[in-house]
C-alpha positions as CSV (number, residue, x, y, z in Angstrom):
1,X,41.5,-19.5,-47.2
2,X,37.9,-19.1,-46.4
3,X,38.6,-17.7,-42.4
4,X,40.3,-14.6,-43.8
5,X,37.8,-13.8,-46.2
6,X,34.7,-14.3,-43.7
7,X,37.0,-12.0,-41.5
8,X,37.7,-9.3,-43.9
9,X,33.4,-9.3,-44.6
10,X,32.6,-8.6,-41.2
11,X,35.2,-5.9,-41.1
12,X,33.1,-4.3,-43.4
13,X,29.3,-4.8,-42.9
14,X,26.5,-1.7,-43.4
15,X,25.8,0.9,-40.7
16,X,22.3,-1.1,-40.6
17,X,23.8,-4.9,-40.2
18,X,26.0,-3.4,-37.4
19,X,22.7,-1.3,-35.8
20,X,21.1,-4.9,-35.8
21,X,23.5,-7.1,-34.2
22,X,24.3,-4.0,-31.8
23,X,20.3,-4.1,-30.9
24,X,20.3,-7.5,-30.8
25,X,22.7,-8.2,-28.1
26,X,21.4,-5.4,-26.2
27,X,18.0,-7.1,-26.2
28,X,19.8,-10.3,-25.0
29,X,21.4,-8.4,-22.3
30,X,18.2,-7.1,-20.6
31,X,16.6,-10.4,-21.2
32,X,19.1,-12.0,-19.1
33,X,18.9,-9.3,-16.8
34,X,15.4,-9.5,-16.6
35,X,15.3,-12.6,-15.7
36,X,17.6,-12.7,-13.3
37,X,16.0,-10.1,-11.6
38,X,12.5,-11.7,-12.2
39,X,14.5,-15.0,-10.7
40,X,15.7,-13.6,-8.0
41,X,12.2,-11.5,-6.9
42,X,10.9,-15.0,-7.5
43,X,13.4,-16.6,-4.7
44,X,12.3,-13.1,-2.3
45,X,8.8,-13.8,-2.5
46,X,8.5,-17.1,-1.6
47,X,9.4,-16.0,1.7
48,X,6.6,-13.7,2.1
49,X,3.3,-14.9,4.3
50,X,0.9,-16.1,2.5
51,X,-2.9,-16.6,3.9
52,X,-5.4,-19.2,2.9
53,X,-8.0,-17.0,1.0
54,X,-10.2,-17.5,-1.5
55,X,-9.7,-14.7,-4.1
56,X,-12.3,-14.2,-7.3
57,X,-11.2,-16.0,-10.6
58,X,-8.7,-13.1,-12.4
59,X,-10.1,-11.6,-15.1
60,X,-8.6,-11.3,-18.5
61,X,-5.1,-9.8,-19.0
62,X,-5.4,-6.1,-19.1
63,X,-8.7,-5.7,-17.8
64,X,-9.0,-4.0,-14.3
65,X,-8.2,-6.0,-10.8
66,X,-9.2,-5.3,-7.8
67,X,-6.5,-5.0,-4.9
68,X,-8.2,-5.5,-1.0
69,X,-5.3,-3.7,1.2
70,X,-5.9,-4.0,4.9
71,X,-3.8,-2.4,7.5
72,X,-3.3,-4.7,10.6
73,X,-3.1,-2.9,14.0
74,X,-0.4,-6.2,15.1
75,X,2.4,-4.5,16.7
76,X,4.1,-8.0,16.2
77,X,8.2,-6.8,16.2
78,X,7.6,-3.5,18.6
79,X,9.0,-3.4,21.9
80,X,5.9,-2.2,24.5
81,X,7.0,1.4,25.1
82,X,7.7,2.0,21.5
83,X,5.4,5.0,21.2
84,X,3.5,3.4,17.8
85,X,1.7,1.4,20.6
86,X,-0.1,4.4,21.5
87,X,-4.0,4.5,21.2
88,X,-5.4,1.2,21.0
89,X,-7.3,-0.1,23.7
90,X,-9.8,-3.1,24.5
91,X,-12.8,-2.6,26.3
92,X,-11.8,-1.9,29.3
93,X,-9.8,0.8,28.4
94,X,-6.7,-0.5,28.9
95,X,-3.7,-1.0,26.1
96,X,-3.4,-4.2,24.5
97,X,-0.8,-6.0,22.2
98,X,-1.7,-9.2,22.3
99,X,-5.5,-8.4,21.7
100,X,-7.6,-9.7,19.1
101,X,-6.6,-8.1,15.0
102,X,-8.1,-4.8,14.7
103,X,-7.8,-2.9,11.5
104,X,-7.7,1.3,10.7
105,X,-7.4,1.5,6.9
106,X,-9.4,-1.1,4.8
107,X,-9.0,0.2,1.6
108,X,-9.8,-1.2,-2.3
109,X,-7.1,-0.6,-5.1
110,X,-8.3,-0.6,-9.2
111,X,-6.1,-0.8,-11.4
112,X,-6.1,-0.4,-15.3
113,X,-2.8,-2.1,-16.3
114,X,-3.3,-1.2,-19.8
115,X,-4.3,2.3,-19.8
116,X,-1.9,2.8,-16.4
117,X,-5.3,4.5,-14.5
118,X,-5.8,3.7,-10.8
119,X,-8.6,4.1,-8.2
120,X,-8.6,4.0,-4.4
121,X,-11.8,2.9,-2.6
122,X,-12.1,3.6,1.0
123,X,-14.6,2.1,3.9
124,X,-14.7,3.7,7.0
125,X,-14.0,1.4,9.8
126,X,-17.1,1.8,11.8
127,X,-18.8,1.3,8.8
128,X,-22.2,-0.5,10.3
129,X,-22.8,-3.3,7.9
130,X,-24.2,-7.0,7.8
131,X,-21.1,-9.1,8.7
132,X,-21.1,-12.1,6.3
133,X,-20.8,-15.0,8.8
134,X,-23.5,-14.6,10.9
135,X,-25.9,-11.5,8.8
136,X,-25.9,-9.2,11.8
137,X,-25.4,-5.7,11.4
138,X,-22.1,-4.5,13.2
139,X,-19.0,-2.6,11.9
140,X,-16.9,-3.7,9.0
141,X,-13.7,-4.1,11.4
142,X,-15.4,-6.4,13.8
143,X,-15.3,-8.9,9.8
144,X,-11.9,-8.3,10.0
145,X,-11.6,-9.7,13.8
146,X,-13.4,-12.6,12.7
147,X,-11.3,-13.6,10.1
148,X,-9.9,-12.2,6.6
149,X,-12.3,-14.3,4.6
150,X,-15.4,-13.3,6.3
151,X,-14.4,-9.5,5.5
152,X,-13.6,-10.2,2.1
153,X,-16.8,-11.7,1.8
154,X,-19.4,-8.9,3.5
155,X,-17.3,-6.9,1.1
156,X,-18.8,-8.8,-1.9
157,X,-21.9,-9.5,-0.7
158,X,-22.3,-5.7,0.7
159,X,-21.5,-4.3,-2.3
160,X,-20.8,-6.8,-5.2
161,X,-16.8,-6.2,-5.5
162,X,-14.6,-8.8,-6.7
163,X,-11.5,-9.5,-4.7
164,X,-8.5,-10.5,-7.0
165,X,-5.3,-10.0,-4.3
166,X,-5.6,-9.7,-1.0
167,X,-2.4,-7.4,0.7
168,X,-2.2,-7.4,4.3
169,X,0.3,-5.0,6.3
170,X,1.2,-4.0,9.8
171,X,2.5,-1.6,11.8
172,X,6.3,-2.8,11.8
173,X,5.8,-3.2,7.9
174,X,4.7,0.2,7.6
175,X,7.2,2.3,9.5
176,X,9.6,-0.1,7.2
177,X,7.8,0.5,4.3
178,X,7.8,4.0,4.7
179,X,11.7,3.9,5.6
180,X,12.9,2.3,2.5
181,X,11.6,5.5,0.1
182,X,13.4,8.0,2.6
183,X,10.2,9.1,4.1
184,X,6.9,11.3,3.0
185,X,6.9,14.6,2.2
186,X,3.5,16.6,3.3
187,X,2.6,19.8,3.1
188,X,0.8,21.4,6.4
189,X,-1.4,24.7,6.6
190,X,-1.0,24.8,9.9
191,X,0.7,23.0,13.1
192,X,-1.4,19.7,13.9
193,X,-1.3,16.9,16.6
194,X,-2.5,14.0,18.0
195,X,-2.2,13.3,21.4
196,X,-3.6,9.6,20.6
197,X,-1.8,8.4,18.2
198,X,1.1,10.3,19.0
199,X,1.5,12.7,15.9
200,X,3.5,16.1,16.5
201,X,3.8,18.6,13.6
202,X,4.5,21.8,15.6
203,X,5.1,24.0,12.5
204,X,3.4,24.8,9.4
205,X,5.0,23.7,5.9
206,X,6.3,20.8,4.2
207,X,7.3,18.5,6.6
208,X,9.1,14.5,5.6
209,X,7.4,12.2,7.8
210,X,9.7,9.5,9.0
211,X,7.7,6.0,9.6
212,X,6.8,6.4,13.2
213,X,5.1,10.1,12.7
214,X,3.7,8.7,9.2
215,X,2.0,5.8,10.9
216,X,0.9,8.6,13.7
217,X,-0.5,10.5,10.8
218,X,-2.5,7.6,9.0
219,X,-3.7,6.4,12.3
220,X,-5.1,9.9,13.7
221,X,-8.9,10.6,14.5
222,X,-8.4,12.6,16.8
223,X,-6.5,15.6,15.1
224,X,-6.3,18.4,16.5
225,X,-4.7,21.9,14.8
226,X,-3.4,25.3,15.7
227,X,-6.1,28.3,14.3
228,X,-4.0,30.8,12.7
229,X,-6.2,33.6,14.1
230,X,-6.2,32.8,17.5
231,X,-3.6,30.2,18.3
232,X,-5.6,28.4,20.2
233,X,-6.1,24.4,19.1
234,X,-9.0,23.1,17.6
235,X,-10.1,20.1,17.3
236,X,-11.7,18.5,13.9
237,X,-15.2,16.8,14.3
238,X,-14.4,14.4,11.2
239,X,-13.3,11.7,13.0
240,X,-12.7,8.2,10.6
241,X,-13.9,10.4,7.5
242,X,-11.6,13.2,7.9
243,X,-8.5,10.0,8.5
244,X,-9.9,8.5,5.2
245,X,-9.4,12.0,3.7
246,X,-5.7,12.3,5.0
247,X,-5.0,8.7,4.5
248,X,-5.7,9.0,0.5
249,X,-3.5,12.3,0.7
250,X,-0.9,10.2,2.1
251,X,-1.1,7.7,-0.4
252,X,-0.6,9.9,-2.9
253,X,2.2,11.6,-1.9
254,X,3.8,7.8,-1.1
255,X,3.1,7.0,-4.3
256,X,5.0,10.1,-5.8
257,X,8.2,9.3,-3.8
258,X,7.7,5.5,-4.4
259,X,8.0,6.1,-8.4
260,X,10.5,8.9,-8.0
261,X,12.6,6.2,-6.1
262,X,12.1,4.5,-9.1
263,X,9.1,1.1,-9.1
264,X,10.7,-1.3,-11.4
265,X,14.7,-0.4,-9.9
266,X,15.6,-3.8,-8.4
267,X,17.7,-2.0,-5.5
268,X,14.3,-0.1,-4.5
269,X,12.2,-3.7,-4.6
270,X,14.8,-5.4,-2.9
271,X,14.3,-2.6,0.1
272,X,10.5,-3.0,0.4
273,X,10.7,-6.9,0.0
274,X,12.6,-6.7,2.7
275,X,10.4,-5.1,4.8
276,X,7.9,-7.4,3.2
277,X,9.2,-10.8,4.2
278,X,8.6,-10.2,7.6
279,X,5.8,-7.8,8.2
280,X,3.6,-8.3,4.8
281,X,1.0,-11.0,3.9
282,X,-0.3,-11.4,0.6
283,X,-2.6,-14.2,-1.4
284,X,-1.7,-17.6,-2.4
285,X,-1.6,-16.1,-6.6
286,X,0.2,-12.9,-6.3
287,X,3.6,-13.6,-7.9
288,X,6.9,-11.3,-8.6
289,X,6.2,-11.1,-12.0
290,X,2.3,-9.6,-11.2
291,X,4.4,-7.1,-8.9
292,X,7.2,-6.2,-11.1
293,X,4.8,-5.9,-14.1
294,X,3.1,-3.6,-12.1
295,X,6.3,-1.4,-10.9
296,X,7.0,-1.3,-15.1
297,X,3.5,0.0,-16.0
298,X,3.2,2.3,-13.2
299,X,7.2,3.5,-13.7
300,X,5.9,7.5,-14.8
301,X,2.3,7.6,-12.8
302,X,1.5,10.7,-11.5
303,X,-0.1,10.2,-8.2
304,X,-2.5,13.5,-8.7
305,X,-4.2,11.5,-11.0
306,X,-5.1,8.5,-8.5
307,X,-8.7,9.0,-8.2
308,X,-9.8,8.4,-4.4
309,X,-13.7,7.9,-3.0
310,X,-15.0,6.8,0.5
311,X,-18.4,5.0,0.5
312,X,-21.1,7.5,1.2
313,X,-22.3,7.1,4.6
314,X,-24.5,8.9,7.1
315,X,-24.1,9.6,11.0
316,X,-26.1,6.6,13.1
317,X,-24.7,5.7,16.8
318,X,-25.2,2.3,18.1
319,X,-27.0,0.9,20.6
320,X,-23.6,0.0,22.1
């Protein structure tokens, strides 16, 4: 009776044939998994914005790509006293939400999937720079106000960078984005503030910084904080530099929680696609798998070693 016998051979197979089957379904298991999960991010993304721009050919898998990440001052989803509404103005002085885009943070991320290395590039805002569509010299955000393809390209004609994704957030995203970690933990020498943007830190210490005072904190140019000594406040002359300076610090400490939280935990990405969906834009290429790739290669970075520069620039006021 052959059925017994096969039976009865099974019963008995080697430590090392049972080690193989046992590996081999649990190598089917997170197959399916992945996929489904892969499958399912898939389904999420395709109901993110996307916007018509032209990004540079990707280069070769492995090799380093370029991320342009712009932060959108569109309070799209904010009710008008909401106090993130604070400090933005038009010309005549006056608050606007319906204005034209405006951006604070215009940022480049490089990253080195294969060796898990990353770079942040910042530009300063006012940066005073031919604009691409017309050659005239005015500041890198007035690009943005004209349209995203004309600051991606005084970005690569200004400085010959090629622009593989293109990642666009605003200021609903980014109070949700900063929610669905459980907030940012900073450390702070000494009490600060910003009566502009509205950031409030009234002791020294580390403080978690929900979304509204994290968006207060990336958004400040006008800081002001308490001197030790006297106790009076002070204000700092750094202006957009010195919010470059705090906006990399920021990032990094984001990035700490972010990978704590766990990247490549599907529960995790299924609360910042959330956010996502409504309040993030991205290019017409940039797929789950690129993103969840990314969450598994970057699953143990250590955000000290995110190396951060600002373009070098020198004081020059405007006729304006």
């Amino acid at each position: 009776m052959p059925g017994p016998k096969h039976l009865a051979r099974g019963a008995h197979r080697s430590g090392r044939e049972r080690l193989l089957i046992g590996v081999g379904v649990l190598l089917t298991v997170v197959l399916v998994a992945s996929a489904s999960v892969l499958g399912y991010l898939n389904f999420r993304f395709g109901q993110i914005t996307r916007f018509d721009v032209a990004i540079d050919v990707p280069p070769a898998s492995g090799a380093p790509r370029n991320y342009l990440l712009v932060g959108s001052d569109s309070r799209a989803g904010l009710d008008e006293d909401d106090p993130a509404n604070a400090g933005f103005f038009d010309d005549e002085g006056t608050v606007t939400a319906n204005g034209p885009r405006r951006t604070d943070t215009i940022m480049l991320l490089r990253v080195w999937p294969d060796t898990g290395e990353a770079a942040l590039l910042s530009f300063p805002r006012d940066l005073w720079l031919p604009i691409a569509d017309d050659g005239e010299n005015n500041r890198i955000n007035v690009a943005f106000t004209r349209g995203r393809e004309v600051l991606m390209e005084t970005i690569r004609e200004n400085f010959d960078i090629p622009i593989h994704h293109y990642v666009e957030i605003d200021f609903v995203g980014f109070l949700g984005l900063v929610e669905a970690v459980g907030g940012i933990p900073l450390y702070f020498e000494t009490p600060v503030r910003d009566t502009e943007s509205g950031l409030s830190v009234p002791s020294a210490g580390c403080v978690v910084l929900d979304g509204r005072q994290s968006l207060a904190f990336a958004r400040a140019r006008h800081l002001e904080y308490r001197d030790s000594d006297s106790g009076r406040w002070r204000t700092d002359p750094s202006g957009d530099l010195g919010r470059i300076s705090r906006q990399q610090a920021f990032i990094r400490r984001a990035i700490a929680k972010a990978v704590s939280q766990g990247l490549s935990d599907p529960r995790t990405l299924n609360d910042l696609v959330d956010v996502a969906i409504d309040y993030v834009g991205l290019d017409p290429t940039l797929s789950a798998r690129d993103i969840l790739s990314l969450g598994r290669r970057f699953a143990e970075f250590d955000a000290d070693s995110l190396r951060t520069y600002s373009i070098p620039a020198e004081p020059f006021r405007t006729a304006g």
